[in-house]
C-alpha positions, 0 to 999 in steps of 0.5 A: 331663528329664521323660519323656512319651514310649512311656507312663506310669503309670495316672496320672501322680501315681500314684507319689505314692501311699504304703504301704512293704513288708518282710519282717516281723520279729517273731512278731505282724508274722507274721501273715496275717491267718489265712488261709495261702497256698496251696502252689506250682502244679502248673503249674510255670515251665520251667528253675527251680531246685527251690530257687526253685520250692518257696520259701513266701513269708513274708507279714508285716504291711507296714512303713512307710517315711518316705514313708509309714505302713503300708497300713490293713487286712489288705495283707501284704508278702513276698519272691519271690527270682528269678535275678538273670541268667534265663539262668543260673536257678542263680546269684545272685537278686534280691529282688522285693517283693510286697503281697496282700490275700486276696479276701473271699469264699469262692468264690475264683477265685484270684490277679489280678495287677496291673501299673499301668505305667511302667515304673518305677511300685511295684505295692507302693506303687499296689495298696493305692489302687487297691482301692476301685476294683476293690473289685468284683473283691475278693470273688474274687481276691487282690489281689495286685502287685509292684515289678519288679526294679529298681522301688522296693522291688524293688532300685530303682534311683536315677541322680541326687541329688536337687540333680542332679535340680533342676539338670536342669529347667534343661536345654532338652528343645528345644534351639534353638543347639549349645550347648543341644543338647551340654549336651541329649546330655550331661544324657543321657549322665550320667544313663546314666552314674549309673543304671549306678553304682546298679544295676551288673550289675542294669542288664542284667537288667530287660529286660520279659521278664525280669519277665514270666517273673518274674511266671511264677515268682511265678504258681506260687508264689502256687498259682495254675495260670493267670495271673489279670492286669490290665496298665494302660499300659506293665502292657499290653506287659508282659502282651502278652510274657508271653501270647507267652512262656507262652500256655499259661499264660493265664488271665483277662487284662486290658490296658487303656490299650494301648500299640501294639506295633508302634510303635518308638521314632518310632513311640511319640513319634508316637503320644503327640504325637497322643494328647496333642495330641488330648487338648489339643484335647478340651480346648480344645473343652470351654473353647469354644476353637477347639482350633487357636488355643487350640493356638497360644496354649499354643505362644507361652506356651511359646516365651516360656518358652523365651527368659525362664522365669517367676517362681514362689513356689517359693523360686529356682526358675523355671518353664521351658518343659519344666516347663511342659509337664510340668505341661500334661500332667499334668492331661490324664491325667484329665478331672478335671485339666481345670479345674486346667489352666485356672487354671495356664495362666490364671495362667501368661498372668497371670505367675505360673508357679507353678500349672504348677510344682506341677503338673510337681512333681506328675508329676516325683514332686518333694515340697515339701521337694525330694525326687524319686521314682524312677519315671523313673530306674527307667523309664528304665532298664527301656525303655532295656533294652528298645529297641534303637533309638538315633535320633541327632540328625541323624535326630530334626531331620529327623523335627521337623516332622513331629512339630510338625505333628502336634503343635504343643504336644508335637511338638518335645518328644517328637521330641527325646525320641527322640535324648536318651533313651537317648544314649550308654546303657551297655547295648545294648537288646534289640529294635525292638518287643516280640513278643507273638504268643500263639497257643492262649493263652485270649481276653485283653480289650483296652481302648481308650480313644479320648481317651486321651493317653498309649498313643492308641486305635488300639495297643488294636486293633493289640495285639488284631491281634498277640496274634492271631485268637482270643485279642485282643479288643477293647473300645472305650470312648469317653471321656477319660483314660488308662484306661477301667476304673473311670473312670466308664463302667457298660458298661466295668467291667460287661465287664471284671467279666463276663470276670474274675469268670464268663469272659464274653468280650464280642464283639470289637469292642463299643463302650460310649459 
C-alpha cells in the first residue's frame, strides 16, 4: 500500500539516496578528519543519566553497505546511545546512527541539524546529497543528521518481506465490493502484525517526542548550547514539539515544507487531497489543459485500472490502479518531474503501463531486482505511535465524497488511507495533534510553498499561529514543489541564509515570487 497521506520526505525518491554509517573498526577508520568534537554542552537535557550525558561520540569513517559505498569527502559516522524507554532514562538504550561533516571555515557557529521528513526518511543516507545544496550554510556549521529510532541504521524496523511487499500492490486502496474492503483492512492488519514481530518493544518507543528529546540529548553532546536545526516535511512537526518541549533551547530554526499542526487525521487526508489535486491542476494548466478535464481524463484512466490493470515490461507484473497513482504523484513533488509525467500518462492512454510503474517503483523504494526500502514500514510505524485517532470504515465512507470532490484524482485514495492506515494497530497512539506552543522560544522561520502538494501552504501559517506570537514567522514562497529552499527562488535561500548564517529575522509575512 503506498502511503500519501500526513507528509513525505523532501523528495518522494530521496530514500533511494545512498551512503552507509557504522562505528569504525580500525585505527585509520578513527580518524576525524583532524578536527576533534567539542566536549559535551554546558546546557545539559533534564532527567539524563551522567553515563549518557557525558558520552564522546566516536567518529569514524562512514562504512558502505550493499546498497551503497561510503559517502566521498570527509562524512564521519558515530553512535548516540539514547533510553530505549525516555521515562525510564536509567534503563536499557538504544543505538542512533549519526553522520557529520565539519563546517569549513573558521567562524564556526556550531551544529545544524537536519531532519528531511517522512517520518521514516535516513538523515544518514539524504545528508551527504543534500550538502550541494546547503553548501552556502557548510562554511559555518557542522552538517550534521541521523536516522531516528526505528529508521534505517538506527534499528530500523522492516514489516514485510520483500515478495509480501509486491503481493500487496495487488490490494485495492479504493475498495469497490466487501471483498476488496475485508482483503483492504486485513492487508492493514498484517502488516501491523509484522511491524511488532520486527521492533517488539521499540514499536512503543518511537513516538516524535521521543526523537525530539533524542535530538536534546544529541544537541548537548555535540557541545552545542542551542539547537541549530533544519526540519523539511514530517522534520517541521518534529521541530514544532521539540521548540514546545525545550524552547529554551532554541536556537536558529528552519521549518520548511510545513505540515499543519492543527489538522488531525481527516484533516492531513483533506489537506494532501487538496494540495496534490492543486499541484495536478498547475500542471495540467502548464500542458494547455483545462485542469477540470484534464482531471476527468486521469479519473477514467484510473477507473479502467481499477476493472483491468495494464501490461508493463516489468516481467509478471502489472500496473494497477494504486500504482498508478503512485507514480502520478511522484513527479508532481517537483516541477522538473512534470515532463516525465507527461510521457507516463501519454504512454499509459497508449496501453503501456510501464513509465507509471517505474515511477510508483521509484516512490515505493522498490529497485530493478525487486528489493524495497523501508521508508514506509518505519513511517508507519512512527505516525501510528503518534495519532491516537483510528477512523473506521463506516466514518471514512461517509466522509468520500467529500474527499472526491475535493479531489477527484486523490480523494478516494486518501480517505480510504484514513480507515487502513493504522487498523487494528498493536499499539495505542498517543494524541489527535501534536503540541507545538513554544512560548519565550527564539523566532523559528517558517517556509510556505503555495504549490506544495504534500504539507499545502496554509500549515506554514497555522504552524506560525501555534508556535505563538513572537517566536512563528513566516515566509511565503510562490512557487511549486515540495520545498522552497534550494528550489530555485534568490529571494528564499538569500532569507533563510541571512537568519542562519547573521540572525536576520525577516518580517513576518514576506512574500518572495
Amino acid at each position: 500500500m503506498a502511503r500519501l497521506v500526513r507528509w513525505t520526505a523532501l523528495t518522494a525518491a530521496a530514500a533511494l539516496l545512498t551512503a552507509g554509517c557504522s562505528g569504525g573498526s580500525s585505527d585509520e577508520d578513527k580518524d576525524d578528519g583532524g578536527r576533534s568534537s567539542a566536549g559535551p554542552s554546558a546546557v545539559a537535557p533534564s532527567g539524563v543519566p551522567k553515563a549518557l550525558a557525558s558520552q564522546t561520540l566516536d567518529w569514524a569513517r562512514c562504512k558502505g553497505t550493499d546498497d551503497a559505498p561510503a559517502p566521498d569527502g570527509d562524512w564521519r559516522c558515530a553512535t548516540l546511545k539514547a533510553p530505549l524507554d525516555w521515562s525510564d532514562p536509567d534503563g536499557e538504550t538504544i543505538d542512533l546512527a549519526l553522520i557529520r561533516s565539519r563546517a569549513s571555515g573558521d567562524d564556526r557557529i556550531g551544529s545544524l541539524l537536519f531532519n528531511f521528513g517522512g517520518p521514516g526518511g535516513s538523515g544518514v543516507s539524504m545528508m551527504p546529497s543534500y550538502a550541494d545544496t546547503v553548501s552556502s550554510l557548510h562554511e559555518r556549521y557542522d552538517l550534521v543528521s541521523w536516522d531516528p529510532r526505528g529508521v534505517a541504521a538506527s534499528e530500523g524496523v522492516r514489516c514485510r518481506t520483500d515478495e509480501a511487499m509486491e503481493a500487496a500492490e495487488s490490494v485495492d486502496s479504493t475498495p469497490d465490493t466487501p471483498a476488496e474492503e475485508q482483503a483492504y483492512l486485513e492487508d492493514a492488519a498484517d502488516f501491523g502484525e509484522g511491524c511488532e514481530k520486527s521492533a517488539g518493544k521499540l514499536m512503543a518507543h518511537v513516538s516524535t517526542t521521543d526523537t525530539a528529546r533524542d535530538m536534546d540529548l544529541m544537541r548537548h553532546v555535540l557541545g552545542d548550547a542551542k539547537m541549530h536545526y533544519f526540519g523539511i516535511s514530517y522534520g517541521t512537526e518534529l521541530g514544532g514539539v521539540y521548540a514546545h518541549l525545550f524552547p529554551k533551547h532554541v536556537g536558529r530554526v528552519i521549518l520548511d515544507a510545513v505540515v499543519d499542526p492543527s489538522a488531525d487525521t481527516m484533516g492531513h487526508a483533506e489537506n494532501q487531497a487538496r494540495g496534490f489535486q492543486r499541484a495536478l491542476d498547475d500542471y495540467l494548466e502548464s500542458t494547455g489543459q483545462d485542469p477540470a478535464q484534464g482531471s476527468r481524463k486521469i479519473a477514467d484512466l484510473l477507473e479502467r485500472l481499477d476493472a483491468e490493470p495494464l501490461p508493463t515490461s516489468s516481467p509478471g507484473r502489472k500496473l494497477t490502479q494504486t500504482l498508478a497513482l503512485t507514480g502520478i504523484v511522484l513527479p508532481l513533488y517537483s516541477e522538473s518531474g512534470w515532463p516525465a509525467l507527461t510521457s507516463a500518462l501519454e504512454a499509459a492512454e497508449e496501453g503501456d503501463g510501464s513509465e507509471l510503474l517505474a515511477l510508483a517503483d521509484g516512490y515505493n523504494e522498490r529497485d530493478p531486482s525487486g528489493r524495497y526500502g523501508t521508508t514506509t514500514h518505519s513511517q508507519r510505524v512512527i505516525s501510528c505511535l503518534d495519532d491516537k485517532q483510528r477512523p473506521t470504515v463506516e466514518e471514512t465512507k461517509k466522509l468520500l465524497p467529500r474527499f472526491e470532490r475535493v479531489s477527484p484524482v486523490f480523494g478516494a485514495f486518501l480517505g480510504w488511507d484514513t480507515a487502513g492506515w493504522c487498523h487494528d494497530w498493536p499499539v495505542a497512539g498517543q494524541h489527535e495533534t501534536p503540541e507545538v506552543s513554544a512560548p519565550g522560544a527564539a523566532p523559528v522561520l517558517v517556509v510556505g510553498n503555495t504549490g506544495d502538494p504534500a504539507t499545502p501552504y496554509e500549515g506554514a501559517r497555522r504552524m506560525a499561529d501555534e508556535l505563538g506570537k513572537d517566536v512563528g514567522v513566516v515566509l511565503t514562497w510562490k512557487g511549486e514543489g515540495h520545498g522552497a529552499y534550494g528550489s530555485g527562488s534568490d529571494c528564499v535561500d538569500s532569507a533563510v541564509d541571512a537568519y542562519l548564517l547573521k540572525g536576520t529575522v525577516p518580517k513576518d509575512g514576506k512574500v518572495c515570487s
